[in-house]
C-alpha positions in Angstrom: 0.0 0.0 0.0 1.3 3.4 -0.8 1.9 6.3 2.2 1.0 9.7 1.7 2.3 12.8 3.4 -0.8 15.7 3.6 0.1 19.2 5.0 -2.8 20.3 6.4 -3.3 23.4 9.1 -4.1 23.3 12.8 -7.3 24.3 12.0 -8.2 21.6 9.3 -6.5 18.7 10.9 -8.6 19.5 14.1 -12.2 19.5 11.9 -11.4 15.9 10.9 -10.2 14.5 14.2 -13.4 15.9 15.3 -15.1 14.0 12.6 -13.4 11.1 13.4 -13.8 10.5 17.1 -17.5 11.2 15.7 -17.4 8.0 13.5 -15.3 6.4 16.4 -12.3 5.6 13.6 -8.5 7.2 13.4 -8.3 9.7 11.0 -5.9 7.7 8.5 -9.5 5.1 8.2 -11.4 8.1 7.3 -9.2 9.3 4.8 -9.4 5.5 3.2 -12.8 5.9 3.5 -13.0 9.1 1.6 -10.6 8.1 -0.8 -12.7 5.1 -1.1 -15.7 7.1 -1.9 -14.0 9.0 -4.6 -13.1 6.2 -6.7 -16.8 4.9 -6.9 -17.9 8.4 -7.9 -18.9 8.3 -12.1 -15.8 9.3 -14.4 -14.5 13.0 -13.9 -15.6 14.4 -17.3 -13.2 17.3 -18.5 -14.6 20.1 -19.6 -13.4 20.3 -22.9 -16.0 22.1 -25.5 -13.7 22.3 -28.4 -13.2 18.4 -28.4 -16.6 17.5 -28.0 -17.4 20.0 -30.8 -15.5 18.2 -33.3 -16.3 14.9 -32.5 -20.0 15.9 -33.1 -19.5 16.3 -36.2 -18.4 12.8 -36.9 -21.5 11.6 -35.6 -23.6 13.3 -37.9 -24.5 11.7 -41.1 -22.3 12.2 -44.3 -23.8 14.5 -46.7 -24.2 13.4 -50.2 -22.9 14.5 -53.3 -20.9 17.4 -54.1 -21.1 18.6 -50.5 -19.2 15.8 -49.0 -16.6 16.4 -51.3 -15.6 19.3 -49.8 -17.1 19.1 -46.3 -14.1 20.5 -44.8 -15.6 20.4 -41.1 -15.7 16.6 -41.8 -12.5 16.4 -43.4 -10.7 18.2 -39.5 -13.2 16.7 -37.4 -11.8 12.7 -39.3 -7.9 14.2 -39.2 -8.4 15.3 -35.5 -9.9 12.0 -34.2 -6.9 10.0 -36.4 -4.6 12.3 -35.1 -5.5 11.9 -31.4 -5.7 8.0 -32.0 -2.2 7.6 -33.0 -1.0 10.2 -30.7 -2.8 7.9 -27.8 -1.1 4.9 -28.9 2.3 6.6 -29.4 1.8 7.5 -25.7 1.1 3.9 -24.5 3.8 2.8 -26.5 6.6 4.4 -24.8 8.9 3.5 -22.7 10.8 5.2 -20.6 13.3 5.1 -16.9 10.7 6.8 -14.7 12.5 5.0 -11.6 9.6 3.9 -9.1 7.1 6.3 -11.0 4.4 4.0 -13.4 3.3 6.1 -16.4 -0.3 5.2 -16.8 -2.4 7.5 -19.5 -5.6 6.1 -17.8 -5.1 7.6 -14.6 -3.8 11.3 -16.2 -5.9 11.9 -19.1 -8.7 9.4 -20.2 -11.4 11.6 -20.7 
């Protein structure tokens, strides 16, 4: 299991011992149990209006004849998602001496 080192001030610290002897556990178990909590919560979603804007647009239908030839919102919105996709994989790929560190793209920036 991994420690963690909080700085926290007097007055803080004192407002969860409080809430602790409430629950009649050490503060370390309610921090678990928060933790604990937080992880069950539903996905963080980033706020990110640009992205979500251009994938939009490939779920829209294609348009059909001359029009889809030079749908040029398409044409980005295809590049972008390509683009990001390889980019992704490129990250997973790599390798790298981050001593005890574990690079993990899931738990940094999965949407």
């Amino acid at each position: 299991m991994t420690k963690v080192i909080l700085d926290l001030d007097e007055t803080t610290l004192d407002r969860v011992a409080s809430v602790a002897r409430a629950r009649q556990i050490s503060i370390e178990d309610l921090l678990q149990q928060q933790a604990r909590d937080l992880v069950a919560l539903a996905p963080i979603e980033i706020h990110n209006p640009g992205h979500r804007a251009i994938m939009a647009v490939l779920d829209e239908p294609p348009e059909e004849g001359r029009a889809a030839l030079h749908d040029r919102r398409r044409g980005r919105a295809e590049t972008y998602a390509d683009t990001r996709r390889r980019l992704l994989a490129l990250i997973d790929a790599t390798t790298g001496d981050l001593g005890s560190d574990v690079w993990s793209r899931t738990r940094s920036y999965e949407p």
